[in-house]
N, C-alpha and C positions, 0 to 999 in steps of 0.2 A: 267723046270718049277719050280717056287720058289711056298710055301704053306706056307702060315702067320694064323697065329692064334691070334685072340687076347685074353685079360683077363685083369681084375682088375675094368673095369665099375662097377655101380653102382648107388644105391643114397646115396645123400651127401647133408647136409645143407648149405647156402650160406655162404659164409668164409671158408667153406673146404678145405679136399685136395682128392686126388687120385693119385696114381701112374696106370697108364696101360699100360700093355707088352705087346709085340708084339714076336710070337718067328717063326722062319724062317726054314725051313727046303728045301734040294735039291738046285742044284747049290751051286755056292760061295756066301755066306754071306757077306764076309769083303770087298769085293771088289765092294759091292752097294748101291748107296746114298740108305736112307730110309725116308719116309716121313710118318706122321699124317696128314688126312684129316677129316672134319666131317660134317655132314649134318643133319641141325636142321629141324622140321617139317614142310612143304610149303616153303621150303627153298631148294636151291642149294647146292652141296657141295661144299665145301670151304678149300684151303687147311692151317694149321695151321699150321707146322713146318715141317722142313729138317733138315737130318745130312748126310753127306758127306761118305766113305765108311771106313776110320778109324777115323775120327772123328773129322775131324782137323778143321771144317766149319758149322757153321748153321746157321740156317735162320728161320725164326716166322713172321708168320702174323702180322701186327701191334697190335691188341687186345687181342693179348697173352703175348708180352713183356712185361718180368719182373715178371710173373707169373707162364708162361708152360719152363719146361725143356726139351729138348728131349736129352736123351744119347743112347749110344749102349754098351753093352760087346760082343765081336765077338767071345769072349769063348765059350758065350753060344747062339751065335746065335740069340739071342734078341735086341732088342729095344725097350727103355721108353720113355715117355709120362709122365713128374710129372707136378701134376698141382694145383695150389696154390690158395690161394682168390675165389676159384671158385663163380661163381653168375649166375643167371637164365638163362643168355645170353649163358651161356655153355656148357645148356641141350642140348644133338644132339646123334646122333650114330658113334663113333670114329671110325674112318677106319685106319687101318697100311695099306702101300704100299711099292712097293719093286721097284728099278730101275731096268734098263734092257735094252739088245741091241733093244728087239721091239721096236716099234711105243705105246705108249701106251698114258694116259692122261699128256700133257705138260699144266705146267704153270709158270707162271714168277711171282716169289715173290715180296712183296714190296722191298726188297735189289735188286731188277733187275737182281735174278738169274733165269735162266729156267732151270727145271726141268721136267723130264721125267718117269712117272711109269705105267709099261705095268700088274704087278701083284699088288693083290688086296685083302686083308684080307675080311671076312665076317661082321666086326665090332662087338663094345660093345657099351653098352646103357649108357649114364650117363646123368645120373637124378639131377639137382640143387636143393634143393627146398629152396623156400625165408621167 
Protein backbone atom coordinates (compact mmCIF):
# COMPACT_ATOMS: atom_id res chain seq x y z
CA UNK A 1 0.00 0.00 0.00
CA UNK A 2 1.55 3.28 -1.32
CA UNK A 3 0.90 6.59 1.38
CA UNK A 4 1.07 10.12 -0.39
CA UNK A 5 1.22 13.24 1.38
CA UNK A 6 0.75 16.37 0.02
CA UNK A 7 2.19 20.00 0.82
CA UNK A 8 2.89 23.31 -0.72
CA UNK A 9 -1.11 24.58 -1.15
CA UNK A 10 -2.06 27.71 -0.38
CA UNK A 11 -3.26 31.15 -1.18
CA UNK A 12 -1.88 32.97 -4.06
CA UNK A 13 -2.94 35.98 -6.10
CA UNK A 14 -3.95 35.57 -9.57
CA UNK A 15 -0.63 35.54 -11.78
CA UNK A 16 0.94 33.45 -9.10
CA UNK A 17 2.77 30.48 -8.71
CA UNK A 18 2.96 27.50 -6.38
CA UNK A 19 4.98 24.39 -6.53
CA UNK A 20 3.11 21.24 -4.59
CA UNK A 21 4.79 17.99 -3.46
CA UNK A 22 3.58 15.16 -3.29
CA UNK A 23 5.98 12.57 -1.26
CA UNK A 24 5.37 8.71 -1.42
CA UNK A 25 6.23 6.20 0.96
CA UNK A 26 5.90 1.96 0.91
CA UNK A 27 6.10 0.06 -2.20
CA UNK A 28 8.28 0.98 -5.30
CA UNK A 29 8.13 4.55 -6.10
CA UNK A 30 10.01 4.68 -9.44
CA UNK A 31 8.42 2.15 -11.00
CA UNK A 32 4.57 4.22 -10.87
CA UNK A 33 3.02 6.51 -13.19
CA UNK A 34 1.95 9.36 -10.75
CA UNK A 35 -0.83 11.83 -11.39
CA UNK A 36 -2.33 15.39 -9.95
CA UNK A 37 -5.99 15.45 -9.73
CA UNK A 38 -8.14 18.30 -8.33
CA UNK A 39 -11.61 19.11 -7.57
CA UNK A 40 -13.04 22.47 -7.40
CA UNK A 41 -16.23 23.32 -5.35
CA UNK A 42 -19.72 21.70 -6.79
CA UNK A 43 -17.55 20.31 -9.23
CA UNK A 44 -16.17 16.77 -10.09
CA UNK A 45 -12.78 15.85 -9.96
CA UNK A 46 -10.79 16.21 -12.73
CA UNK A 47 -7.77 14.95 -13.56
CA UNK A 48 -4.73 17.64 -14.33
CA UNK A 49 -1.44 15.84 -15.17
CA UNK A 50 0.54 12.52 -15.43
CA UNK A 51 4.07 11.51 -15.37
CA UNK A 52 5.22 8.18 -16.28
CA UNK A 53 7.46 6.14 -13.68
CA UNK A 54 10.99 7.57 -14.62
CA UNK A 55 9.79 10.16 -16.31
CA UNK A 56 10.18 9.95 -19.64
CA UNK A 57 6.24 10.93 -20.67
CA UNK A 58 3.55 13.39 -19.59
CA UNK A 59 0.38 14.36 -20.11
CA UNK A 60 -1.86 17.60 -18.82
CA UNK A 61 -5.28 18.50 -19.13
CA UNK A 62 -5.83 20.93 -21.81
CA UNK A 63 -6.26 24.02 -19.35
CA UNK A 64 -3.08 23.63 -17.74
CA UNK A 65 -0.78 23.63 -20.80
CA UNK A 66 1.93 25.62 -20.84
CA UNK A 67 1.49 26.56 -17.15
CA UNK A 68 1.33 23.38 -14.67
CA UNK A 69 4.64 21.28 -14.69
CA UNK A 70 4.42 17.99 -13.15
CA UNK A 71 8.19 16.37 -12.47
CA UNK A 72 9.32 13.59 -10.04
CA UNK A 73 12.79 12.94 -8.18
CA UNK A 74 12.66 9.16 -7.41
CA UNK A 75 15.48 9.94 -4.92
CA UNK A 76 13.36 11.31 -2.80
CA UNK A 77 10.39 9.73 -3.50
CA UNK A 78 8.25 12.83 -4.49
CA UNK A 79 6.30 14.47 -7.07
CA UNK A 80 5.67 18.13 -8.19
CA UNK A 81 2.97 20.07 -9.35
CA UNK A 82 4.58 23.63 -10.51
CA UNK A 83 2.00 25.86 -11.36
CA UNK A 84 2.37 29.18 -13.03
CA UNK A 85 -0.29 32.23 -14.16
CA UNK A 86 -2.39 30.67 -11.61
CA UNK A 87 -6.23 32.33 -11.85
CA UNK A 88 -9.54 31.71 -9.95
CA UNK A 89 -10.23 28.81 -12.21
CA UNK A 90 -7.57 26.92 -10.26
CA UNK A 91 -8.93 27.18 -6.82
CA UNK A 92 -9.76 23.35 -5.90
CA UNK A 93 -8.29 20.88 -3.47
CA UNK A 94 -5.11 19.10 -5.35
CA UNK A 95 -5.07 15.50 -5.04
CA UNK A 96 -1.44 13.39 -5.78
CA UNK A 97 -2.23 9.74 -6.92
CA UNK A 98 -0.16 6.85 -7.29
CA UNK A 99 -0.58 3.93 -10.04
CA UNK A 100 -0.79 0.54 -9.20
CA UNK A 101 -1.62 -3.29 -10.11
CA UNK A 102 -5.33 -2.57 -8.48
CA UNK A 103 -8.40 -1.53 -10.20
CA UNK A 104 -8.41 1.93 -9.11
CA UNK A 105 -9.84 5.50 -10.86
CA UNK A 106 -9.09 5.05 -14.83
CA UNK A 107 -9.11 7.81 -17.11
CA UNK A 108 -8.14 8.84 -20.57
CA UNK A 109 -6.50 12.07 -21.02
CA UNK A 110 -6.86 14.59 -23.73
CA UNK A 111 -3.41 13.00 -25.48
CA UNK A 112 -5.74 9.63 -25.37
CA UNK A 113 -3.63 8.09 -22.65
CA UNK A 114 -5.54 5.94 -19.95
CA UNK A 115 -4.49 5.99 -16.85
CA UNK A 116 -5.05 3.98 -13.81
CA UNK A 117 -4.75 5.11 -9.87
CA UNK A 118 -5.92 2.74 -7.16
CA UNK A 119 -4.02 5.12 -4.30
CA UNK A 120 -4.97 8.53 -3.27
CA UNK A 121 -3.31 11.37 -1.25
CA UNK A 122 -5.57 13.38 1.26
CA UNK A 123 -5.05 16.72 -0.86
CA UNK A 124 -3.96 20.50 -0.36
CA UNK A 125 -6.21 23.49 -0.68
CA UNK A 126 -5.16 26.30 -3.16
CA UNK A 127 -6.69 29.31 -2.91
CA UNK A 128 -6.43 31.82 -6.28
CA UNK A 129 -7.62 35.03 -5.41
CA UNK A 130 -8.36 37.60 -8.27
Amino acid sequence: QVQLVESGGGLVQAGGSLRLSCAASGGTFSSRNMGWFRQAPGKEREFVAAITGIGASTDYTDSVKGRFTISRDNARNTVYLGMNSLNAEDTAIYYCAAGGPAQGTKITSPKGITWNFPNWGQGTQVTVSS
